[in-house]
N, CA, C and O atoms as a Tinker XYZ file with bonds, in Angstrom:
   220  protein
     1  N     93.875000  106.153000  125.373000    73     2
     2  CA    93.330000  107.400000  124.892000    64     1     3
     3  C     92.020000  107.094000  124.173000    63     2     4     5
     4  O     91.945000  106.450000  123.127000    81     3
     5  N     91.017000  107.613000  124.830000    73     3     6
     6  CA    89.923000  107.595000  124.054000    64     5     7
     7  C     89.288000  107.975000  122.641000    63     6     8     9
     8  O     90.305000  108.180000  121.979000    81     7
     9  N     88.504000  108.131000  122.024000    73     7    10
    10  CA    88.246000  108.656000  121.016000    64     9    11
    11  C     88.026000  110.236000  120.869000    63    10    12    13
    12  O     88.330000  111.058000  120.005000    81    11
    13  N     87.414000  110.288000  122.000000    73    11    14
    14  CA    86.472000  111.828000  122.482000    64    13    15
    15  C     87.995000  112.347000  123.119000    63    14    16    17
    16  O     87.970000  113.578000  123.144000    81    15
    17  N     89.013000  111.939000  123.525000    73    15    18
    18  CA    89.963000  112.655000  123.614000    64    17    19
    19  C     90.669000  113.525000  122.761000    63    18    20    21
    20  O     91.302000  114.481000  123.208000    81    19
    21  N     90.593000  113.223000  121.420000    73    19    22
    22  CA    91.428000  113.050000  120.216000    64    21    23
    23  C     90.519000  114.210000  119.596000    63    22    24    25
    24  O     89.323000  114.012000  119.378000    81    23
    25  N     91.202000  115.544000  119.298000    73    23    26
    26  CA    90.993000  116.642000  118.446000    64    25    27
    27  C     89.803000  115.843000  117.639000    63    26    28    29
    28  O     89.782000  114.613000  117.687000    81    27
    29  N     88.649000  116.698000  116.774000    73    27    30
    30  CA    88.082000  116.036000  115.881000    64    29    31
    31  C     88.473000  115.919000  114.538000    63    30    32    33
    32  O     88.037000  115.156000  113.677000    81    31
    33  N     89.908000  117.316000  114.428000    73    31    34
    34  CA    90.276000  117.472000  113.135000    64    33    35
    35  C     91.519000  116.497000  113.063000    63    34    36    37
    36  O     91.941000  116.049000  111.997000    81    35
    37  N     92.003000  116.244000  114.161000    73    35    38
    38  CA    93.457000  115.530000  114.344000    64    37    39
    39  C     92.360000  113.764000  113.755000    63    38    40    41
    40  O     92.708000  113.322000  112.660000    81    39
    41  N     91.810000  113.386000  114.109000    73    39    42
    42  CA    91.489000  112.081000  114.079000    64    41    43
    43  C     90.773000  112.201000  112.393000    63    42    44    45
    44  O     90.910000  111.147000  111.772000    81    43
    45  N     90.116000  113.225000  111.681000    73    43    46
    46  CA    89.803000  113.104000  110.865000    64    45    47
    47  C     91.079000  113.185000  109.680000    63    46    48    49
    48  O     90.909000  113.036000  108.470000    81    47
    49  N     92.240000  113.430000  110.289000    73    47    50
    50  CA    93.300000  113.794000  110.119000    64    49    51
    51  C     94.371000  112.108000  109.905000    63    50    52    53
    52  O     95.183000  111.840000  109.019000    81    51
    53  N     93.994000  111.397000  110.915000    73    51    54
    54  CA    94.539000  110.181000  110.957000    64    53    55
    55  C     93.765000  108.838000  110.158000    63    54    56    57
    56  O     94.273000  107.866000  109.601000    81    55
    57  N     92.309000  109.227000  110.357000    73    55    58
    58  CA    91.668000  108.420000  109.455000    64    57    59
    59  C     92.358000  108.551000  107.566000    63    58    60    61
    60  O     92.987000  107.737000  106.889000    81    59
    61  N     91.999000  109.560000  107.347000    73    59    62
    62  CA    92.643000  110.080000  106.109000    64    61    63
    63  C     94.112000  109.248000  105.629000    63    62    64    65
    64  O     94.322000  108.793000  104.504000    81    63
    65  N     95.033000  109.193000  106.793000    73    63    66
    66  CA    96.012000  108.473000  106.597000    64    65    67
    67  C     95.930000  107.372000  106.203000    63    66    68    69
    68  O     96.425000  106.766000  105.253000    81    67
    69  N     95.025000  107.038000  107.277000    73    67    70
    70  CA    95.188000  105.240000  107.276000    64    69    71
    71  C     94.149000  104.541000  106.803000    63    70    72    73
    72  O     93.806000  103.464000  107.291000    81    71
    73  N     93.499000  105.171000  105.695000    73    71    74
    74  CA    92.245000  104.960000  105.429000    64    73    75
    75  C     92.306000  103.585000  104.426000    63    74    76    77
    76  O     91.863000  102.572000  104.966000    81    75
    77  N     92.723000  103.450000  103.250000    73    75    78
    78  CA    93.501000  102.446000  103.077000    64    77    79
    79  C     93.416000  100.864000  104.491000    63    78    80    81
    80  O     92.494000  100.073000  104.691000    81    79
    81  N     94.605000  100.959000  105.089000    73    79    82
    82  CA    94.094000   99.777000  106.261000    64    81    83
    83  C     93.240000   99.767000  107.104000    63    82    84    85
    84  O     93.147000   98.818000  107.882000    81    83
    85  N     92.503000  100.711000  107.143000    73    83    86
    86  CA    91.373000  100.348000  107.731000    64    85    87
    87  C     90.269000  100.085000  107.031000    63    86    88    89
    88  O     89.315000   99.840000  107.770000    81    87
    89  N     89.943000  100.026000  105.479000    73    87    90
    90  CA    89.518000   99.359000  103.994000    64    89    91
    91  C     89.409000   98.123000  104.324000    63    90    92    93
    92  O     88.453000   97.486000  104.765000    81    91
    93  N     91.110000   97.658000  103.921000    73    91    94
    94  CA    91.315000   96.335000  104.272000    64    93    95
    95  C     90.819000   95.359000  104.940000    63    94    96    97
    96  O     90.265000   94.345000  104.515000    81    95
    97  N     91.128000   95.843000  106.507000    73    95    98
    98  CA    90.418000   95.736000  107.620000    64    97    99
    99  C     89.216000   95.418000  107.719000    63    98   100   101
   100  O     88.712000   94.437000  108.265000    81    99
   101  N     88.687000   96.384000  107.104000    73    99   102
   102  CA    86.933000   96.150000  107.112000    64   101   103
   103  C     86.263000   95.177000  106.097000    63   102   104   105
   104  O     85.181000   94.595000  106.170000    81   103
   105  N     87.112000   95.172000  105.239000    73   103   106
   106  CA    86.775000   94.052000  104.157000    64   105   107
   107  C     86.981000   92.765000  104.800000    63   106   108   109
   108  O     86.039000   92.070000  105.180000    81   107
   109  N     88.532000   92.352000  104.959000    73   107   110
   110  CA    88.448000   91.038000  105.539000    64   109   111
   111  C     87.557000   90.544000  106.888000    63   110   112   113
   112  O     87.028000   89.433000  106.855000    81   111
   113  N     87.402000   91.463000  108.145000    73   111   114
   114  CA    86.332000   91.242000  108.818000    64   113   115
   115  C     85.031000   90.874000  108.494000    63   114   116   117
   116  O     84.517000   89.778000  108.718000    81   115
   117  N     84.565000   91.751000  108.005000    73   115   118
   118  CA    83.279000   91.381000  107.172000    64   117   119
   119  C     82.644000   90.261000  106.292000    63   118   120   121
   120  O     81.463000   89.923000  106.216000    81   119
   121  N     83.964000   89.676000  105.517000    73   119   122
   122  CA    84.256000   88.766000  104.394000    64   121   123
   123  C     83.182000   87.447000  105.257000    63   122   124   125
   124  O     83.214000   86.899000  106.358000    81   123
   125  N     82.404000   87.377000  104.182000    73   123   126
   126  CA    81.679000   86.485000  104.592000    64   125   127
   127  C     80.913000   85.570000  103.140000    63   126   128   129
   128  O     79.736000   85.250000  102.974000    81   127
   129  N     82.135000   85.341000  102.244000    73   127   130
   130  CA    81.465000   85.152000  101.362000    64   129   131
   131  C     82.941000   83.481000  100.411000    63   130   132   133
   132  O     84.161000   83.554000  100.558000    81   131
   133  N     82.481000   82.730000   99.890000    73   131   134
   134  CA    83.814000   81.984000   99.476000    64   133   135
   135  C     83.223000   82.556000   97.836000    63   134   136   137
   136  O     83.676000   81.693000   97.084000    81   135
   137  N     82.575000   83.408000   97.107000    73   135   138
   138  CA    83.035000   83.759000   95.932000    64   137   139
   139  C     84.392000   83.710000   95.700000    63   138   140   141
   140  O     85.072000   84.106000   96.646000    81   139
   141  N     85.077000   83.285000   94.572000    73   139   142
   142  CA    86.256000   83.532000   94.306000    64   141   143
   143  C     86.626000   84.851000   93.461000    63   142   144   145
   144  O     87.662000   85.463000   93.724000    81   143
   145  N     85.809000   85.249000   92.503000    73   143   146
   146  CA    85.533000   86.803000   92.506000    64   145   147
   147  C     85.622000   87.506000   93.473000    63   146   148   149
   148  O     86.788000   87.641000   93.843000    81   147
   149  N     84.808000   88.081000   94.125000    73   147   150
   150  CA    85.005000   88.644000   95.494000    64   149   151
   151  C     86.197000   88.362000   95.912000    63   150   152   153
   152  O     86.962000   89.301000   95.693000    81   151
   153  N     86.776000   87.317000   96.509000    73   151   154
   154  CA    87.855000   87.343000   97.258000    64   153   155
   155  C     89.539000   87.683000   96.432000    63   154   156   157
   156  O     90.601000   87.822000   97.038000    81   155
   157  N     89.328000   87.753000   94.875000    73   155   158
   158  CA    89.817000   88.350000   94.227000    64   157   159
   159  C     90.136000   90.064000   93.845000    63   158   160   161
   160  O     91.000000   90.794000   93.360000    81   159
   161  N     89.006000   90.083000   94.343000    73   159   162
   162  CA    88.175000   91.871000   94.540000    64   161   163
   163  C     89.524000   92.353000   95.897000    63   162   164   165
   164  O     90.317000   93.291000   95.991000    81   163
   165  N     89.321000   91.575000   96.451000    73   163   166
   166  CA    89.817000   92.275000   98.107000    64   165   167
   167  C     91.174000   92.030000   97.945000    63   166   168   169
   168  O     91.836000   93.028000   98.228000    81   167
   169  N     92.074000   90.730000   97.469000    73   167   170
   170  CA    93.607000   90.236000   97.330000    64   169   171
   171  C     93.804000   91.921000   96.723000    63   170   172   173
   172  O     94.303000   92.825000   97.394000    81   171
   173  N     93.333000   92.051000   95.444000    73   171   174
   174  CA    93.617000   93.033000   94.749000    64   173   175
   175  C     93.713000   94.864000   95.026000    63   174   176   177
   176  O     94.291000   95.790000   94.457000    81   175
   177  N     92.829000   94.736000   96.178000    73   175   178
   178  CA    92.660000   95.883000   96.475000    64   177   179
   179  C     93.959000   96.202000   97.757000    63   178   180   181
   180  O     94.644000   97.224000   97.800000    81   179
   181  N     94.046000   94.973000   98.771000    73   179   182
   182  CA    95.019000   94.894000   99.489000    64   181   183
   183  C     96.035000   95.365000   98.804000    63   182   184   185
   184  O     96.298000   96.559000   98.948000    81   183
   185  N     97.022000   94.375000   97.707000    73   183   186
   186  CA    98.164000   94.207000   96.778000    64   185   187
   187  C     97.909000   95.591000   96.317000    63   186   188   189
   188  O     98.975000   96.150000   96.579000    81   187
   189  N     97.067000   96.540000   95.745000    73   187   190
   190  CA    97.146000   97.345000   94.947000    64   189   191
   191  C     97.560000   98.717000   95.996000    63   190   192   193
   192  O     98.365000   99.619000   95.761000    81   191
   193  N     96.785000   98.523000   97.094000    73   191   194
   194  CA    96.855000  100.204000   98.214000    64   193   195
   195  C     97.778000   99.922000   98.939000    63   194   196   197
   196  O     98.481000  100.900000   99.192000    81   195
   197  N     98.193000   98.703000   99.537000    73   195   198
   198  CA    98.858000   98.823000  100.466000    64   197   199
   199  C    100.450000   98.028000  100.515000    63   198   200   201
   200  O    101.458000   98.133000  101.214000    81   199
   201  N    100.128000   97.407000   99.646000    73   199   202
   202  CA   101.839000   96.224000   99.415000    64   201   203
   203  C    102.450000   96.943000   98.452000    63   202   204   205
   204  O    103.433000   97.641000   98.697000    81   203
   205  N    101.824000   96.813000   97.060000    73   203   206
   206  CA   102.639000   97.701000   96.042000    64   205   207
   207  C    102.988000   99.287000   95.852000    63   206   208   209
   208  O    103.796000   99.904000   95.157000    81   207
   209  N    101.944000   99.665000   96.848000    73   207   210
   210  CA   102.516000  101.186000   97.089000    64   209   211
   211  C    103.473000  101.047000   97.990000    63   210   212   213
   212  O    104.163000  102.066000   97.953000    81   211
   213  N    103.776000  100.470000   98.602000    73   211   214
   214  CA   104.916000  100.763000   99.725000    64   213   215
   215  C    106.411000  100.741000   98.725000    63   214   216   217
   216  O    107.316000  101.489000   99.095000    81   215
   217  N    106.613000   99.957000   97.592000    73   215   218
   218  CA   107.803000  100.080000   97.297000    64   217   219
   219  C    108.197000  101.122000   96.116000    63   218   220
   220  O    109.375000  101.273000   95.792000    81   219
C-alpha cells in the first residue's frame, strides 16, 4: 500500500500514533555523533516515551 493510497487524514491519523517511534527512529538513524551527552539525550528519550510508558 502506497502512501498516496492512504486517506490524508487516516495517515495524519497514524503518524500521530506512532509519532513517538518514529522520533526514535529518526534519532538513532541519524545518530552520528559518539558525544556521550547526546547519546544520553536519545537512551532517555527512548526509556522515557516508549519503554516506561508501556507499563
Amino acid at each position: 500500500m502506497s502512501v498516496q493510497s492512504i486517506h490524508p487524514n487516516k495517515f495524519g491519523e497514524l503518524r500521530e500514533n506512532f509519532k513517538y517511534y518514529i522520533d526514535a527512529y529518526n534519532a538513532l538513524y541519524q545518530l552520528k555523533t559518539e558525544n556521550e551527552e547526546e547519546l544520553n539525550k536519545i537512551y532517555k528519550m527512548i526509556n522515557t516515551e516508549l519503554i516506561d510508558s508501556k507499563k
